[in-house]
KOLVOVO-755912 format. One record per residue: residue number from 1; residue in three letters; z, y, x of N, C-alpha, C, O in turn. Coordinates in steps of 0.05 Angstrom, whole numbers. Layout:
[NUM 'ALA' [Z Y X] [Z Y X] [Z Y X] [Z Y X]];
...
REM end
This chain:
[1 'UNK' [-2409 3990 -496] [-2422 3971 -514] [-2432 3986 -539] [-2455 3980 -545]];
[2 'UNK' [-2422 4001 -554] [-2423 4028 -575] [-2451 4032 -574] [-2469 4027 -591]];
[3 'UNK' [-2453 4047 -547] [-2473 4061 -538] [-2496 4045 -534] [-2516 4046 -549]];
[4 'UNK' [-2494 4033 -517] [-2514 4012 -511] [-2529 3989 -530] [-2553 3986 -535]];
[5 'UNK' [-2504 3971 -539] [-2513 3959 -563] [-2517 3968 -582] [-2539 3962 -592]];
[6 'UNK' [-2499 3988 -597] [-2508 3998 -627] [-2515 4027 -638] [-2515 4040 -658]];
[7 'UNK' [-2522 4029 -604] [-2539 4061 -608] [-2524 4085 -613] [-2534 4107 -615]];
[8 'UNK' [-2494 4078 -615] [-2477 4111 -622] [-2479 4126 -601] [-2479 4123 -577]];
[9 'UNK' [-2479 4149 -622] [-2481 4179 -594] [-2452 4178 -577] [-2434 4164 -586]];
[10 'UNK' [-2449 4189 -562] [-2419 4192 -542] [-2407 4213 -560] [-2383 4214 -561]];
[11 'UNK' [-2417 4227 -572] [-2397 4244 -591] [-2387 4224 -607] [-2362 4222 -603]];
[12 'UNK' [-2398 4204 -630] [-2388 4185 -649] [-2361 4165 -631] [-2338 4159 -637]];
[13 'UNK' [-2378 4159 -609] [-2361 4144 -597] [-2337 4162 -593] [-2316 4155 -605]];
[14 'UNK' [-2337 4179 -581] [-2308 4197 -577] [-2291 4198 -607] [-2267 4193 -608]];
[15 'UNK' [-2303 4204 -623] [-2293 4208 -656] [-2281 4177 -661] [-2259 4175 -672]];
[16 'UNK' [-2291 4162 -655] [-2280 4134 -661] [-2259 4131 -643] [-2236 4125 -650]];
[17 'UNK' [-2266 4134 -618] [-2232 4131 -595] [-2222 4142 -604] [-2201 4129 -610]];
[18 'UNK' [-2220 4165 -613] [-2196 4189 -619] [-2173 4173 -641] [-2149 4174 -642]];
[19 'UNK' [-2193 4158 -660] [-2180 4153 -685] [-2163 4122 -691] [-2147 4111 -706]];
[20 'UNK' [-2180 4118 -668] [-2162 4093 -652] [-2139 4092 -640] [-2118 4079 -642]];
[21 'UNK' [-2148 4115 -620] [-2120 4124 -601] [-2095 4130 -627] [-2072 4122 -627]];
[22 'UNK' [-2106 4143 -645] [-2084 4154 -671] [-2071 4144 -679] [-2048 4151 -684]];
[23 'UNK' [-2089 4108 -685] [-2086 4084 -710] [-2056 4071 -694] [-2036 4064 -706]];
[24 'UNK' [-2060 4072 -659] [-2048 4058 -641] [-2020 4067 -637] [-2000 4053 -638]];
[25 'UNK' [-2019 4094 -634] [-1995 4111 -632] [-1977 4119 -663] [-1956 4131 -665]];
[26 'UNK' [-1992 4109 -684] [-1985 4112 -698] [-1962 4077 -705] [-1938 4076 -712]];
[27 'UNK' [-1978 4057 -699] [-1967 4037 -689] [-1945 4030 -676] [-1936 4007 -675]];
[28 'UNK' [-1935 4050 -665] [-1913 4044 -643] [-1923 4054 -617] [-1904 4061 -603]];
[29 'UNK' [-1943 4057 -608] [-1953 4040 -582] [-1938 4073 -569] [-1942 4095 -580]];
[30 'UNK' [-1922 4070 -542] [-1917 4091 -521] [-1927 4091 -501] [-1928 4071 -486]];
[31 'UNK' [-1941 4119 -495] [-1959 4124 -486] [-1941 4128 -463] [-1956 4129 -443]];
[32 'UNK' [-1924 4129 -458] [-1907 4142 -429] [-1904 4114 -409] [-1906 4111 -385]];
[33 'UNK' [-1897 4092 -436] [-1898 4073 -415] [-1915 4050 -411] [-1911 4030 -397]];
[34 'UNK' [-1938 4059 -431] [-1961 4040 -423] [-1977 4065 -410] [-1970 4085 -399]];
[35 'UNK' [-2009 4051 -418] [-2032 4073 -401] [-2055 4073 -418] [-2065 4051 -423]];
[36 'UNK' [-2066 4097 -429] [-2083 4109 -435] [-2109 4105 -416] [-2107 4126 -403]];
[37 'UNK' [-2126 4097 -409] [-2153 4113 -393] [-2179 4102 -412] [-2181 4085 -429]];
[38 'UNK' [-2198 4121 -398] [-2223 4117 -412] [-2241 4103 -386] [-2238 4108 -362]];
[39 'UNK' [-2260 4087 -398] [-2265 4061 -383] [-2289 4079 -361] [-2290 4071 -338]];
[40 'UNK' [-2299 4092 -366] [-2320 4114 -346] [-2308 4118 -324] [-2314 4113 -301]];
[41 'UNK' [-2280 4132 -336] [-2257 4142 -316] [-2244 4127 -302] [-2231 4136 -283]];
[42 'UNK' [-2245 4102 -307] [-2228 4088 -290] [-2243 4079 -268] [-2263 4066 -273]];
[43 'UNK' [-2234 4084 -238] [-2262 4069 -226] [-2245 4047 -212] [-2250 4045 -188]];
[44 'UNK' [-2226 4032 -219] [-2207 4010 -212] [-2214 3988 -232] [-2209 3965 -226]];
[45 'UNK' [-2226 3993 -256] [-2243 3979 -283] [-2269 3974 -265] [-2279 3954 -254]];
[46 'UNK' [-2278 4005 -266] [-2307 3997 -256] [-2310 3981 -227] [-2331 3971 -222]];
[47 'UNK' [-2299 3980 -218] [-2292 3960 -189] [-2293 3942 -191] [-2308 3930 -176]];
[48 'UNK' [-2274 3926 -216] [-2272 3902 -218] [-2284 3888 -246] [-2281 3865 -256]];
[49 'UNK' [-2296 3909 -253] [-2323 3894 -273] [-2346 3890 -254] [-2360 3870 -255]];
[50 'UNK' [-2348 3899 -245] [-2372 3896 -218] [-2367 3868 -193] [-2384 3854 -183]];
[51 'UNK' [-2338 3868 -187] [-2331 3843 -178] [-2345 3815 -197] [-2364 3801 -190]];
[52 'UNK' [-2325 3814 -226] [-2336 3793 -248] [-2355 3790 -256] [-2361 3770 -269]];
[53 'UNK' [-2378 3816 -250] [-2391 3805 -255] [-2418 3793 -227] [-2440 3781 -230]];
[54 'UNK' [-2411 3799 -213] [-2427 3785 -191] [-2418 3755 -184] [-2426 3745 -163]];
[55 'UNK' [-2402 3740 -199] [-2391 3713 -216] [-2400 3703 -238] [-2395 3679 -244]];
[56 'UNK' [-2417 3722 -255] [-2431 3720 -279] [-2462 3715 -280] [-2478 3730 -268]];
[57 'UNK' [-2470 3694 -296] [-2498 3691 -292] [-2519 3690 -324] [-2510 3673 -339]];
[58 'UNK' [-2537 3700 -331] [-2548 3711 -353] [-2548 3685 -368] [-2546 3691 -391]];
[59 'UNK' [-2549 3657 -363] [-2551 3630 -375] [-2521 3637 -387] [-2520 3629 -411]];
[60 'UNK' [-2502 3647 -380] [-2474 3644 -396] [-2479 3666 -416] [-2470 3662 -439]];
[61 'UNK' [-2487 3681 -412] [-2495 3708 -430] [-2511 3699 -450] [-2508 3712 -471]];
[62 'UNK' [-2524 3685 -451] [-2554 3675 -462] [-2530 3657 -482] [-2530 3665 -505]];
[63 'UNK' [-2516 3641 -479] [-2511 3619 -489] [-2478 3633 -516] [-2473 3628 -540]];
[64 'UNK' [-2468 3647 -498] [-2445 3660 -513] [-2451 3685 -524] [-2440 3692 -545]];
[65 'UNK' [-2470 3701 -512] [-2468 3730 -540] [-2507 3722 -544] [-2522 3740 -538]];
[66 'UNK' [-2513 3705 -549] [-2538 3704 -564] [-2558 3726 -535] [-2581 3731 -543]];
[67 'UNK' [-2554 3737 -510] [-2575 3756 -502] [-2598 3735 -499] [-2597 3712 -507]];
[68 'UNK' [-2625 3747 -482] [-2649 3744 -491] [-2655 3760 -466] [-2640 3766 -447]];
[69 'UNK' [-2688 3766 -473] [-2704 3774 -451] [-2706 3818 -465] [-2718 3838 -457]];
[70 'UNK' [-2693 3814 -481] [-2696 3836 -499] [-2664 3852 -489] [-2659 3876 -489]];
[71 'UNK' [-2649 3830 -482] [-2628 3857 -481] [-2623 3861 -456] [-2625 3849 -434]];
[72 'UNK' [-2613 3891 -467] [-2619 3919 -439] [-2593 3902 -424] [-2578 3885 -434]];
[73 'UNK' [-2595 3918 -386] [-2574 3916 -367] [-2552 3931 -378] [-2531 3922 -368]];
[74 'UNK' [-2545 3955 -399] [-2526 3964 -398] [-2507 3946 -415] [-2485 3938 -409]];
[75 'UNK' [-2522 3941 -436] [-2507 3918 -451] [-2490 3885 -441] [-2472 3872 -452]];
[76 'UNK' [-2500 3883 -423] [-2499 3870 -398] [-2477 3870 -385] [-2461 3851 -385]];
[77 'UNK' [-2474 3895 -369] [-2448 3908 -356] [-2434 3916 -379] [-2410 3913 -374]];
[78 'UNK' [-2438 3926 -406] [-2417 3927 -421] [-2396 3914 -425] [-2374 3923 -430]];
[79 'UNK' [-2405 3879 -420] [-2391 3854 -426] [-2369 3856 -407] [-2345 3860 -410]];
[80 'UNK' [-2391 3849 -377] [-2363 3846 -349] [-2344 3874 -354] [-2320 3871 -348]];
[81 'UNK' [-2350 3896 -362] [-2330 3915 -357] [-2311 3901 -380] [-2291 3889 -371]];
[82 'UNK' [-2314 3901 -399] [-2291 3890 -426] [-2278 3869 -413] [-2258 3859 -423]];
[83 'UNK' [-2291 3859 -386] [-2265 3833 -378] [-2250 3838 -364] [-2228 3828 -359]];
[84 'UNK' [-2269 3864 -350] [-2243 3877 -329] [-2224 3887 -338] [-2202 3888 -328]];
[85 'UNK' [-2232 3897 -365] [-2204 3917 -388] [-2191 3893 -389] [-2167 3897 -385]];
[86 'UNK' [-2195 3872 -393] [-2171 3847 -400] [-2152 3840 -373] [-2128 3834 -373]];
[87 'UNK' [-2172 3844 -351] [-2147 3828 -326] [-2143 3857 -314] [-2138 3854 -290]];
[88 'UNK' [-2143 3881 -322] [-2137 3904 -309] [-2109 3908 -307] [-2098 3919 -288]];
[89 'UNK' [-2100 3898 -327] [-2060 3897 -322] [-2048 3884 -302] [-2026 3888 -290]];
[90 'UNK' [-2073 3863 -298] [-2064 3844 -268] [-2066 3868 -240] [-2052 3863 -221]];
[91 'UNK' [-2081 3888 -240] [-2080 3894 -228] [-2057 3920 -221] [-2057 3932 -199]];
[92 'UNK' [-2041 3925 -237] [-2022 3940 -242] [-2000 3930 -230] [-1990 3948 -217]];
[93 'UNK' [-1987 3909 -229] [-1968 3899 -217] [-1975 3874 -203] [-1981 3873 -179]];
[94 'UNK' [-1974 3856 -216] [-1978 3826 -205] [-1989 3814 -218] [-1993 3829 -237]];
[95 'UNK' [-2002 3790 -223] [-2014 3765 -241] [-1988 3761 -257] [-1967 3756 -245]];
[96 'UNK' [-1989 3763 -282] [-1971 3752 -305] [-1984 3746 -327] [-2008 3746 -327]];
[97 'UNK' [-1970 3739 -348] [-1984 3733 -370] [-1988 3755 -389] [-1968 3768 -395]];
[98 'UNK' [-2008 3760 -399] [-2019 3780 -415] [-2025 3777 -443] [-2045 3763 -446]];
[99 'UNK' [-2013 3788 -468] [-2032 3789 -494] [-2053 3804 -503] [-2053 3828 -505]];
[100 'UNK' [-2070 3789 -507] [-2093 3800 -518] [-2105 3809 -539] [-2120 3791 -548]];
[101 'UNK' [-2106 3831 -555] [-2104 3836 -578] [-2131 3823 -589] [-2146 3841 -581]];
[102 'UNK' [-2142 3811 -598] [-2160 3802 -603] [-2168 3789 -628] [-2146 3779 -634]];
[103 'UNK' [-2187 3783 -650] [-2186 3762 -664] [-2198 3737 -651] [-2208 3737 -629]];
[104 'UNK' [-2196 3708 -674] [-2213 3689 -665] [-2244 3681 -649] [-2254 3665 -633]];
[105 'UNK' [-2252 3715 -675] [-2277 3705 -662] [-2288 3716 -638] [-2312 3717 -633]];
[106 'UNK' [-2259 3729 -617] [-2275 3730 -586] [-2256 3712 -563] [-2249 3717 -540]];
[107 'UNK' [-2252 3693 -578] [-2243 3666 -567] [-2262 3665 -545] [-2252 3664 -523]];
[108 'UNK' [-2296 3664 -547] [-2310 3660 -526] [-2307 3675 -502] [-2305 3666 -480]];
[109 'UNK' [-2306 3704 -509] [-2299 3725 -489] [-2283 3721 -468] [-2288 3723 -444]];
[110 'UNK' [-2254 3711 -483] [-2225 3708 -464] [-2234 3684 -450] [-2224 3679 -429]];
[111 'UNK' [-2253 3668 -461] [-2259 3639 -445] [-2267 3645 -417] [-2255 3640 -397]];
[112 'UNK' [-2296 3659 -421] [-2305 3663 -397] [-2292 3697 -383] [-2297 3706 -360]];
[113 'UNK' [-2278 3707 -398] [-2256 3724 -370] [-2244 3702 -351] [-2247 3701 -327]];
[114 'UNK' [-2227 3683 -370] [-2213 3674 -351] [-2229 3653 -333] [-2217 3646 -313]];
[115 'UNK' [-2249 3644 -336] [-2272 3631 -310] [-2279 3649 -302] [-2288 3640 -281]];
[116 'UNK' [-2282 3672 -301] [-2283 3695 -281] [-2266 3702 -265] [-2273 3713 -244]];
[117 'UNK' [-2237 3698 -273] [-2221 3703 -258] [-2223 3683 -240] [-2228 3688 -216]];
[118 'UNK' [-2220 3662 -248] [-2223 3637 -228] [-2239 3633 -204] [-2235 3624 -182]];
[119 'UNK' [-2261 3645 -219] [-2279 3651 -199] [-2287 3665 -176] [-2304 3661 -158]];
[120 'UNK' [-2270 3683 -181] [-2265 3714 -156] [-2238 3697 -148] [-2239 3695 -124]];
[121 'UNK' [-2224 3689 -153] [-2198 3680 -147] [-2176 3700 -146] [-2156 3700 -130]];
[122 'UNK' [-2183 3715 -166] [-2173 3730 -179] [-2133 3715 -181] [-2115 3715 -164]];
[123 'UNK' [-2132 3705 -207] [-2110 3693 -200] [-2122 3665 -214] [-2145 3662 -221]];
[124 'UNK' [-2092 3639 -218] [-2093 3613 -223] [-2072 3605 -237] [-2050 3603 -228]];
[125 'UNK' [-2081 3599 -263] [-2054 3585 -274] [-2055 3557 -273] [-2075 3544 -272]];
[126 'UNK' [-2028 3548 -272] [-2025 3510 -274] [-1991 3510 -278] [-1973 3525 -270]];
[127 'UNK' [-1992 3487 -291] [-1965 3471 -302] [-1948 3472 -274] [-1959 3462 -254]];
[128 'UNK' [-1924 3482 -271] [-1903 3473 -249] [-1890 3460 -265] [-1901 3455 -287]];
[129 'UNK' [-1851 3446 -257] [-1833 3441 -259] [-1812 3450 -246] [-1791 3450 -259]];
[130 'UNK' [-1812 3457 -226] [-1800 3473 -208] [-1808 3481 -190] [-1830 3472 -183]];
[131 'UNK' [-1789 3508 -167] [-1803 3522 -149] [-1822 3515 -128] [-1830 3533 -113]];
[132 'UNK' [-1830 3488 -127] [-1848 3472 -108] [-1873 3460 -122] [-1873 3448 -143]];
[133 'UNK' [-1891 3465 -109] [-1927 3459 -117] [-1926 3425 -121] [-1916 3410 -105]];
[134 'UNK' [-1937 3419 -142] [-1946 3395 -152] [-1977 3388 -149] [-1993 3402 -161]];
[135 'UNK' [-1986 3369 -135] [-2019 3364 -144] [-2017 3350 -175] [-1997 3351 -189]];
[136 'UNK' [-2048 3335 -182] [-2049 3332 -204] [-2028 3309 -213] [-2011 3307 -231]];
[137 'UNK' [-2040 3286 -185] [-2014 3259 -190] [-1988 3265 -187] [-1971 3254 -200]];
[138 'UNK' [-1985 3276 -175] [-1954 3280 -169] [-1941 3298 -196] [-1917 3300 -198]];
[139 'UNK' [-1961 3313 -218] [-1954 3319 -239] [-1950 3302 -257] [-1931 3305 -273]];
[140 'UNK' [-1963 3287 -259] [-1966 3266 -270] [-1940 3251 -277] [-1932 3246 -300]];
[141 'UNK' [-1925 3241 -246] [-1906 3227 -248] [-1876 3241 -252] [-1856 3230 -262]];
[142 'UNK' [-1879 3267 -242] [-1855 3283 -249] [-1851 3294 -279] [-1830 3301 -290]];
[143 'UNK' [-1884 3292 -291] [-1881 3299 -326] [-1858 3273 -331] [-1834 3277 -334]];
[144 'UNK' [-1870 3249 -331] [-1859 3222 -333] [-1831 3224 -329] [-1819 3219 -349]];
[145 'UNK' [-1819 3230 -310] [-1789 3235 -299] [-1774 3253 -319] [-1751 3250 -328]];
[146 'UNK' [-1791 3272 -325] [-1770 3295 -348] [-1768 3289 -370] [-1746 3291 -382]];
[147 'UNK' [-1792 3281 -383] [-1796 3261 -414] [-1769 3251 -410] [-1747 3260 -418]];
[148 'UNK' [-1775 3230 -396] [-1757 3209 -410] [-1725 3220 -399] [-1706 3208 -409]];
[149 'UNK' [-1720 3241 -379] [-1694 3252 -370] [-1687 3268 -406] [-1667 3262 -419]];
[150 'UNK' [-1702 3282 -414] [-1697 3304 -427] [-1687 3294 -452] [-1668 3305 -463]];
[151 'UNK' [-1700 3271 -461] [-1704 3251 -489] [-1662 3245 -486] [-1653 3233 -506]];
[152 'UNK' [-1651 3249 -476] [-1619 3234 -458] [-1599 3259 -452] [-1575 3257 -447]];
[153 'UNK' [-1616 3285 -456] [-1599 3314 -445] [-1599 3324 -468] [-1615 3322 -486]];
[154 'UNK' [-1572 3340 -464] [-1558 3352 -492] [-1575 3378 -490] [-1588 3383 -510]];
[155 'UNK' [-1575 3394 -469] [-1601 3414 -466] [-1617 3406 -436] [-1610 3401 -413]];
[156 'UNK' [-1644 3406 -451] [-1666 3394 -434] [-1664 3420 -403] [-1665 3420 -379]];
[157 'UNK' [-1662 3445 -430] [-1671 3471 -399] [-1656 3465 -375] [-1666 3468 -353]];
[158 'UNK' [-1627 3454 -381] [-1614 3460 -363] [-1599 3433 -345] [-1588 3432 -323]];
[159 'UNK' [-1605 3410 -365] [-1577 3390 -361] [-1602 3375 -334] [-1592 3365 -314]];
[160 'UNK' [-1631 3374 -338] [-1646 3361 -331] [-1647 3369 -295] [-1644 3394 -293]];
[161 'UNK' [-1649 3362 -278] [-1648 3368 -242] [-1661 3349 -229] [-1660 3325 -236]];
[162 'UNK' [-1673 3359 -209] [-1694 3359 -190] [-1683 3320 -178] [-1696 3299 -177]];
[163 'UNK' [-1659 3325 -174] [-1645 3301 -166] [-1635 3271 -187] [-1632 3247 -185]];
[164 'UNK' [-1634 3287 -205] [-1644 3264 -233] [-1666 3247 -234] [-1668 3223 -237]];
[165 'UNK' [-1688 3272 -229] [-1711 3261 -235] [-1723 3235 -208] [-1733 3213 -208]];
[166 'UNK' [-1711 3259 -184] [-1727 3234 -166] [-1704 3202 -161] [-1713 3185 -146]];
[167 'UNK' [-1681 3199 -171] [-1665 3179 -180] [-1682 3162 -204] [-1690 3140 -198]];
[168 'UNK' [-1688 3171 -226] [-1706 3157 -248] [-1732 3149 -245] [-1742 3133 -261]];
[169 'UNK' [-1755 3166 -210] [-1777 3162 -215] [-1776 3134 -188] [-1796 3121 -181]];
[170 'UNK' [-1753 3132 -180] [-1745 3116 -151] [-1754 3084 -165] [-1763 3062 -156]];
[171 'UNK' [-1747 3094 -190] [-1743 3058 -199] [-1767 3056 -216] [-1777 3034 -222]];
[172 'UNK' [-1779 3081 -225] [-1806 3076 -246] [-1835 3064 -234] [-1846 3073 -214]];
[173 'UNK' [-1845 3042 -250] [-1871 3030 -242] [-1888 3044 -268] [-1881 3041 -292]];
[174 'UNK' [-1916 3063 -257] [-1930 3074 -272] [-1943 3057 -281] [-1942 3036 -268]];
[175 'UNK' [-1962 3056 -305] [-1977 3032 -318] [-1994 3018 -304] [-1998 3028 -282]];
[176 'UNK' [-2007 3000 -309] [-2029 2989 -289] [-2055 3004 -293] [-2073 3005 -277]];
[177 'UNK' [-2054 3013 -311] [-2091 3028 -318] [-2085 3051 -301] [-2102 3060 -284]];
[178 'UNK' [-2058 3063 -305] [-2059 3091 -277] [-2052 3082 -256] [-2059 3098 -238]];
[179 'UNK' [-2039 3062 -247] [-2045 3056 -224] [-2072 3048 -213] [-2072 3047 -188]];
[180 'UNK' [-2098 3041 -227] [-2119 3032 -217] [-2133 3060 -214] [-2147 3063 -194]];
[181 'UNK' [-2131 3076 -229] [-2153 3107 -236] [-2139 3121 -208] [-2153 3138 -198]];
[182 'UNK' [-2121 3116 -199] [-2109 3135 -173] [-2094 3125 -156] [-2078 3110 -167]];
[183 'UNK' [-2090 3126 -132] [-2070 3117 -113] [-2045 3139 -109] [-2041 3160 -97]];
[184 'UNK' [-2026 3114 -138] [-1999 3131 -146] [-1969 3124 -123] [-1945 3131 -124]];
[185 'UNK' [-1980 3113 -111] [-1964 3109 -94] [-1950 3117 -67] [-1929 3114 -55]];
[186 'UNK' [-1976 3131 -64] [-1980 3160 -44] [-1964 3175 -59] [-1940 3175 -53]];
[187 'UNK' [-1974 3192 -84] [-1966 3207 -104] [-1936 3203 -111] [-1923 3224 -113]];
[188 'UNK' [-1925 3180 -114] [-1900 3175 -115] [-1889 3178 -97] [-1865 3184 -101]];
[189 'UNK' [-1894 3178 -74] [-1871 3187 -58] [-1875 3214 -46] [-1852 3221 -39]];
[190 'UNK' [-1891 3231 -41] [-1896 3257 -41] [-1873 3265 -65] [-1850 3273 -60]];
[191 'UNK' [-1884 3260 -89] [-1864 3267 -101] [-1831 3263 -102] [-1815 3280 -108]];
[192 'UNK' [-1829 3243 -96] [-1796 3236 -96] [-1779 3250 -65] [-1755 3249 -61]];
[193 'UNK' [-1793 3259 -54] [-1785 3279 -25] [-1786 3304 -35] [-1768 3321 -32]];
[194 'UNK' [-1813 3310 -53] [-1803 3344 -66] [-1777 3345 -93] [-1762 3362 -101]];
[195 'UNK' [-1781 3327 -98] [-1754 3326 -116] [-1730 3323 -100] [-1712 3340 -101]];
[196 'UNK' [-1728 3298 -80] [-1710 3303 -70] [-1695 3329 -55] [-1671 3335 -58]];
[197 'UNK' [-1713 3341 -41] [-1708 3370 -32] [-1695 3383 -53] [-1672 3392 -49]];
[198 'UNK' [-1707 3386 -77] [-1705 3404 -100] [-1674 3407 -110] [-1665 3427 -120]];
[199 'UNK' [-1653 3372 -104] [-1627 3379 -106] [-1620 3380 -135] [-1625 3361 -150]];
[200 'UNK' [-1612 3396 -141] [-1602 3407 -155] [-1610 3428 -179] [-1600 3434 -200]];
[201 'UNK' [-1634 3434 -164] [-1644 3456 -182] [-1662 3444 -200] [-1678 3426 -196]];
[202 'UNK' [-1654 3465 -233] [-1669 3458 -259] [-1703 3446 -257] [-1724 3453 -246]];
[203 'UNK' [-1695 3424 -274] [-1731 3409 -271] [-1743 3422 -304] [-1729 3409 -320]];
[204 'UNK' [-1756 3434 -315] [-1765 3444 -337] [-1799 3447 -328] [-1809 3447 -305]];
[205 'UNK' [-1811 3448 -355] [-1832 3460 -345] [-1841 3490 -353] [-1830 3507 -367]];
[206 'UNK' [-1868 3492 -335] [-1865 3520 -332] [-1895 3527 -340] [-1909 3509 -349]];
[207 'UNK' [-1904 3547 -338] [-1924 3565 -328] [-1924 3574 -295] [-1901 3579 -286]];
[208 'UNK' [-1941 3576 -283] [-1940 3591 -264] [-1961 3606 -262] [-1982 3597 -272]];
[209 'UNK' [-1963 3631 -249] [-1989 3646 -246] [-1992 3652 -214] [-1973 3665 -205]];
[210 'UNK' [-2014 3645 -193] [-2015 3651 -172] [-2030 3679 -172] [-2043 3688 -191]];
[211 'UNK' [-2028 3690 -148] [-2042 3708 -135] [-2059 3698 -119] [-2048 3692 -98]];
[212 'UNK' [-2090 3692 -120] [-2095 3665 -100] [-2106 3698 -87] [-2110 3692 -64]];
[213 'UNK' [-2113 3729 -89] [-2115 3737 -63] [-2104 3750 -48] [-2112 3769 -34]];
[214 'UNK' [-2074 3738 -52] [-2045 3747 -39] [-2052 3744 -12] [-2066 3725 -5]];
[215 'UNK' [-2040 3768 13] [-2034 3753 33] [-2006 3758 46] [-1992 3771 31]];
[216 'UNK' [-1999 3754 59] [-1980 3760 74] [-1960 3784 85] [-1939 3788 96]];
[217 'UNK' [-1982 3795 74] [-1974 3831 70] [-1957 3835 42] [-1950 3857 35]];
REM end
């Protein structure tokens, strides 16, 4: 982007990494057990800036960094590579959650990484409660179940169970306006069989992060 957008020579640019790399290690940052690379060099970056961006279309470009009919292709690929630097840790171990050093104002940036990710199917985040997949209604009614379990438990993390909840949601009638917007009744009982299964084990909520191009291997 340096180069492309603001015209620095690759020597300036090198003078500026260097002093970065300095600012960083001077910081704390360990180099033994994180990773160092330069984005040329990496062709596991360049792989998968090239994935994101064949997901990417110039109307989103146009609309979030101001481009035009005036700006160059490298500037272009500058962008998707900077998103591959963001989900490149995903590719290091597994899909987890990542901090982003960033300020506010590239809120837009991390927006459309993560619709990029989505988009390759890269990975997927959504709300669990426990080790079993929820659709949207069936979230719905098991949020409902822990509220009001948790509001009653001396600790929510722990006192709250899978078997609580589907006992409290056995007897719950959802409102009439959500009963009309969805057929919760289906939903209710899907759910009250995964709870039931569930036993015992902690109902909390969660994060989860999928690998949607996990296979079997």
């Amino acid at each position: 982007e340096a180069h492309s957008a603001r015209g620095m020579s690759w020597d300036e640019i090198d003078e500026h990494a260097r002093n970065y790399l300095l600012s960083l290690l001077a910081l704390g940052f360990d180099a033994e057990e994180g990773e160092l690379y330069r984005q040329s060099d990496n062709r596991a970056v360049q792989d998968l800036g090239f994935e994101l961006g064949s997901k990417a279309n110039f109307s989103e470009f146009e609309a979030i960094y101001g481009f035009d009919g005036e700006t160059n292709i490298s500037h272009m690929q500058s962008v998707v590579t900077q998103t591959a630097d963001i989900l490149y840790p995903q590719l290091v171990d597994e899909p987890k959650p990542t901090v982003i050093p960033v300020g506010p104002d590239q809120d837009p940036h991390v927006r459309l990484t993560r619709d990029l990710a989505t988009r390759v199917r890269y990975f997927k985040v959504s709300e669990a409660f426990a080790s079993f997949e929820l659709d949207d209604d069936e979230r719905r009614l098991v949020r409902a179940a822990y509220d009001a379990l948790a509001d009653d438990a001396d600790d929510a993390e722990t006192d709250v169970r899978c078997e609580d909840a589907a006992d409290w949601l056995a007897d719950y009638e959802p409102p009439e306006a959500d009963r009309e917007s969805v057929d919760l009744t289906a939903a209710k009982q899907s759910a009250l069989d995964k709870l039931r299964a569930g036993g015992k084990e902690p109902l909390r909520p969660r994060v989860r992060f999928f690998d949607r191009n996990a296979t079997e291997e």
